[in-house]
N, C-alpha and C positions, 0 to 999 in steps of 0.2 A: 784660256784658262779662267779666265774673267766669268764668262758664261757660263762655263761650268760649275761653278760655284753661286753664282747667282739661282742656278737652278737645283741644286742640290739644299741649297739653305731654304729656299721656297716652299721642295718638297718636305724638308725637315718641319718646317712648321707645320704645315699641312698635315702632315703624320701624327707631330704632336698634338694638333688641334682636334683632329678623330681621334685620337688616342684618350687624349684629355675627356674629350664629348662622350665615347663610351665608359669611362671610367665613375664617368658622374652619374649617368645612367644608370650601371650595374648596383653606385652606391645606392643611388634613391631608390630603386626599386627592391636591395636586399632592405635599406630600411622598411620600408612601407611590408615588405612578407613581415617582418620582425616585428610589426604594430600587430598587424593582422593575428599572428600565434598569441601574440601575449591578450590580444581583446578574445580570441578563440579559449585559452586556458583561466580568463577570470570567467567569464560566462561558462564553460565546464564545472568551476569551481562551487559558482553562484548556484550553477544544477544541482551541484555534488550537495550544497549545503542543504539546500532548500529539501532535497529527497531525505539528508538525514533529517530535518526538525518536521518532519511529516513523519520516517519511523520512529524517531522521539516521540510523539505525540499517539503513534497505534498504540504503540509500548506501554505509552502512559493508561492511554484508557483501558488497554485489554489489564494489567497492574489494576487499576482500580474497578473495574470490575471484578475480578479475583480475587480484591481484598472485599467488595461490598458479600460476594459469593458466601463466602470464608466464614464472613461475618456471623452474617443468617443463618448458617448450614450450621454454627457453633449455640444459637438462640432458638431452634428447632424450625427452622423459616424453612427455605428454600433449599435443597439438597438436589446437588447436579451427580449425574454418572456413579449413582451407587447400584447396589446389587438389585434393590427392589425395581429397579426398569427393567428386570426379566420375568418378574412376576405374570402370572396370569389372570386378568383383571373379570375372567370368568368361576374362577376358582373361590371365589368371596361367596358363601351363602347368603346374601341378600334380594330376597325375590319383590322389595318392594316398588322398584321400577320394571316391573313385568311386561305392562303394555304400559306405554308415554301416555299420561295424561290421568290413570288409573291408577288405585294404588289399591292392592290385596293384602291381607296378613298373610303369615308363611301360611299359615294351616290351612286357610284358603286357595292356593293356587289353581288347585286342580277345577275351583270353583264351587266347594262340596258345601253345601250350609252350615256346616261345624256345630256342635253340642247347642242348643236352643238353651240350657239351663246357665253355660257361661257366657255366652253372647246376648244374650236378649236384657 
């Protein structure tokens, strides 16, 4: 009976000792996943933040651009997307860019010598 108990308290420790050894395990290593998510979710964060103060900053510029636009377009400056972008920019009777480099009066185009008594 002696033995028997000698060997059974033996194996009791031994069980507990792997018992014990796994248990310490499972904790360090749920610890260490648990560093790992939280260093994971501030660097997501740190992205999250960074992507907004980069579209804070389109926002801002495309904002002050629209307000520089605005400005202008109200001082007779610069005028975006109004009607006159469908115009036809051959529809202007001005024939004094005829040939680049040349410059005719209208009455002239045809190249005809026009009245001697008001040109000369």
């Amino acid at each position: 009976m002696k033995k028997l108990s000698k060997e059974f308290w033996r194996g009791l420790c031994v069980t507990a000792l792997v018992m014990g050894c796994l248990f310490c395990c499972t904790a360090y290593f749920a610890l260490q996943e648990r560093k790992q998510k939280e260093e994971f979710l501030r660097r997501n964060n740190e992205h999250r933040e960074a992507i907004r103060r980069g579209l804070d900053s389109i926002r801002l510029h495309n904002d002050s651009i629209r307000k520089s636009v605005s400005t202008k377009k109200g001082k007779g400056g610069i005028t975006i997307g109004t009607d006159d972008d469908d115009r036809d920019h051959y529809d202007i009777p001005d024939f004094d860019d005829l040939i680049p480099g040349e410059e005719y009066d209208e009455e002239f185009v045809d190249r005809s010598q026009g009245d001697p008594e008001l040109y000369n």
